[in-house]
C-alpha positions, 0 to 999 in steps of 0.5 A: 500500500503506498504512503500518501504524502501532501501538505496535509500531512503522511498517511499510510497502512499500518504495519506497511507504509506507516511503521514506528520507524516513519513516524520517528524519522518524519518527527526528526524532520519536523524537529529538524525544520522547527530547530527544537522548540515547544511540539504538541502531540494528539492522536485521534482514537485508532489502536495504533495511535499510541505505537505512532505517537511514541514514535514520534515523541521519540524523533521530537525528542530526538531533535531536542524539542520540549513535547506537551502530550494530549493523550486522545483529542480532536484535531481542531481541540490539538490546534487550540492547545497548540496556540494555548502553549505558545508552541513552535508546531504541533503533530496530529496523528490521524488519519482523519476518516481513512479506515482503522487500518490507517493512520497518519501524522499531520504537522500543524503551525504554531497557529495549528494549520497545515504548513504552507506549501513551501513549509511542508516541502522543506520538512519532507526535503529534510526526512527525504535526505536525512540530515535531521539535527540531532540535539547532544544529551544535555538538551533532551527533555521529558516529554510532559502531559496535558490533561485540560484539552477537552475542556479548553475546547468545550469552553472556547466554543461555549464563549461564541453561544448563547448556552443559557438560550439553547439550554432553555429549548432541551433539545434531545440531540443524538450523537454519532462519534464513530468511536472516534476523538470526539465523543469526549469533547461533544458530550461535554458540549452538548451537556453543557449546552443543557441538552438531552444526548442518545449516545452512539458510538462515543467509546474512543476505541478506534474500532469504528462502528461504521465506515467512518467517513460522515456520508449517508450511506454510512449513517443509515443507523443514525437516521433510525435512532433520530426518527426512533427518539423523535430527537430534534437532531442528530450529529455525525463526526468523523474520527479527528472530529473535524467534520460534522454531518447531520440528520433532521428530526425526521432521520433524514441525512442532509449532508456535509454541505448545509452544515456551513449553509446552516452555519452562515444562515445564522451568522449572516442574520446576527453579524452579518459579514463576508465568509469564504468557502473553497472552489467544491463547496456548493452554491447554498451559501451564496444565495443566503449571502446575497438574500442576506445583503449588505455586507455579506459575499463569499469568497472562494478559496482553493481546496484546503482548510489552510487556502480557506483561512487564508482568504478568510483573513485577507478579506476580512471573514470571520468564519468559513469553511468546505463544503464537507461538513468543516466549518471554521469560526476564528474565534475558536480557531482557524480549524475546521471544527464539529464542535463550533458547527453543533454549537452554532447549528443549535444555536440558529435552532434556538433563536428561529425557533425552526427545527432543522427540516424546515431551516433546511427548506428555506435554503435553495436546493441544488443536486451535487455529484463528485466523480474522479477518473484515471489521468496520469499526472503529466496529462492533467495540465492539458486537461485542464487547460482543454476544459478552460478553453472550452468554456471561454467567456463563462465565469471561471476561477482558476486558482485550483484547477477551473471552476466554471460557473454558469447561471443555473450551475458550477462544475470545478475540474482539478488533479488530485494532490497524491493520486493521478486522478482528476476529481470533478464536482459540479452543482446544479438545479436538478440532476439532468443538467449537472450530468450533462455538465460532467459528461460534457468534461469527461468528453473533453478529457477523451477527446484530448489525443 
């Protein structure tokens, strides 16, 4: 199985790709790059997350830096730690909803976001050519724990709701962490929060009790509880608990996509303002902002959690996100984060006095399909290149691939980071015309000699 390897971080198969001695070399070079320097560790819930962050507690120690261990946590709950330690960086081991045979070590700024590009080529050059800067006996130190993360983060989302007014609606809320990071942190949440939680799968045993990635056909159980204790909603993280998809009170999956269209429907109503979101996330959040007015607009971002921030602060957003559940509120972090989307989600349940279903039923409705198919990666400039051709004189955005936009429909085209493959995402009214818009690409794409 081969190792994945983007600035996103490394991700390999256990026991193949991704062994103790990878997990080591890769913090040696990360150490290395930082120049020693204060590094802190999570891991998500998978049984070798403790084998792959010994090791990499080893090669951190090894370059001299001061380690603070988070034991089990989130990713955006490591990202907050890292900014309350004032730490040079940080490492989450994850292999976000890749399946258990997986795992995965993400290395995060001292503000907690993926490196830049050219960052992240500097720290694989480094572990690529081994010169990693070992520290001599004096400078090595313990590694020291942390014991305060879940509830930094519980009370870092708490500061951005009102929990006296979402407390006072009771509502009976289910909560699907797939043994995965984030059962700790949302239960604390939501009991905060004042609601009544049907638990599913909160044990972090790592042993997911589903295909872990938050898609419908992954959460038929979820549906059934919702409907089964008539709850007001139900909640789905993936196991970093990044992401958050949801169900409506009728046990109907809604999808990754209106949980930012929800989020900026509450936020463009209360403090309106600019939001960003990536070249793949659906048009929904569009409509509200131009229904909002005034100083709503959104601005997109290539795809990326760290693209997205970065064009949320040069244009003045304070929140954002992708269109696959992760929503980002820079009060709490510049991270995707479930825990801030339950929150905020509750919160615009709260204040419209709607259930979920009907929020959903004043959004604009748009039908999504996502496909990829072969393409050697040498081929896929020309392909992308042949679709900008083609559509010369629409809308088009070419920051990451080329997203064309029309006035009943987007398709965005880009080559994938780690495979050769192109993806094509395109949005439209109804499914006949957005299929029409990808089988419209693929010929593109064949017709090429």
């Amino acid at each position: 199985m081969p190792l994945m390897m983007s600035i996103s971080g490394v991700r390999g198969v256990i026991g193949e790709s991704m062994t103790p001695t990878l997990a080591a070399e890769l913090a040696c070079a990360f150490g290395s790059y930082l120049g020693g320097g204060k590094v802190v560790v999570g891991r998500d819930s998978r049984p070798s997350g403790i084998m792959v962050q010994q090791a990499v507690v080893s090669g951190l120690l090894a370059t001299g830096c001061k380690v603070v261990l988070l034991d089990v946590a989130s990713t955006p709950a490591t990202a907050l730690m890292v900014r309350r330690h004032q730490a040079d960086g940080g490492i989450m081991i994850t292999a976000s909803h890749n399946p258990v045979i997986w795992n995965g070590i993400k290395f995060l700024t001292s503000e907690g976001l993926a490196p830049p590009p050219e960052q992240a080529k500097r720290i694989f050059e480094i572990y690529h050519q081994r010169k990693f800067a070992l520290a001599e006996v004096e400078r090595l130190a313990d590694a020291v724990a942390d014991a305060s993360t879940v509830d930094a983060h519980v009370n870092a989302t708490l500061a951005i709701v009102k929990p006296e007014e979402i407390a006072a609606r009771r509502f009976r809320v289910v909560l699907d962490s797939v043994n995965g990071a984030g059962g700790a942190e949302g239960m604390m949440l939501l009991d905060k929060l004042g609601c009544e939680i049907v638990p599913m799968n909160l044990e972090p045993t790592g042993r997911f009790a589903h295909v872990p990635e938050p898609l419908a056909e992954n959460l038929t159980d979820l549906c059934r509880v919702v409907r089964e204790q008539k709850a007001a909603i139900g909640f789905a993280q993936d196991p970093d608990a990044d992401r958050c998809a949801i169900v409506d009170e009728t046990g109907r999956y809604i999808g990754e996509e209106y949980t930012l269209a929800l989020m900026a429907k509450y936020l463009f109503a209360v403090q309106p303002g600019p939001t960003a979101a990536n070249l793949s996330t659906s048009r929904m959040t569009d409509d509200l902002a131009a229904a909002a007015g005034g100083p709503c607009r959104v601005f997109r971002a290539a795809v990326g959690e760290a693209n997205v921030v970065e064009v949320m602060k040069a244009n003045g957003c304070r929140f954002g996100g992708e269109g696959n559940g992760g929503v980002i509120d820079l009060r709490v972090g510049p991270v995707r984060d479930s825990l801030v989307a339950m929150a905020l989600i509750l919160q615009l349940m709260s204040h419209s006095g709607k259930s979920v279903s009907q929020l959903v039923a004043e959004i604009p409705h748009y039908v999504m399909i996502k496909e990829k198919f072969p393409c050697p990666s040498e081929r896929i400039a020309r392909v992308l290149a042949a679709v900008k051709d083609r559509y010369a004189g629409r809308r088009i955005n070419d920051i990451d691939g080329v997203r064309v936009d029309f006035d009943d429909a987007w398709v965005h085209v880009r080559g994938s980071n780690t495979e050769p493959i192109i993806r094509i995402i395109g949005e439209a009214r109804d499914e006949p015309r957005i299929r029409e818009l990808i089988d419209e690409v693929r010929n593109i794409s064949d017709q090429l000699p």
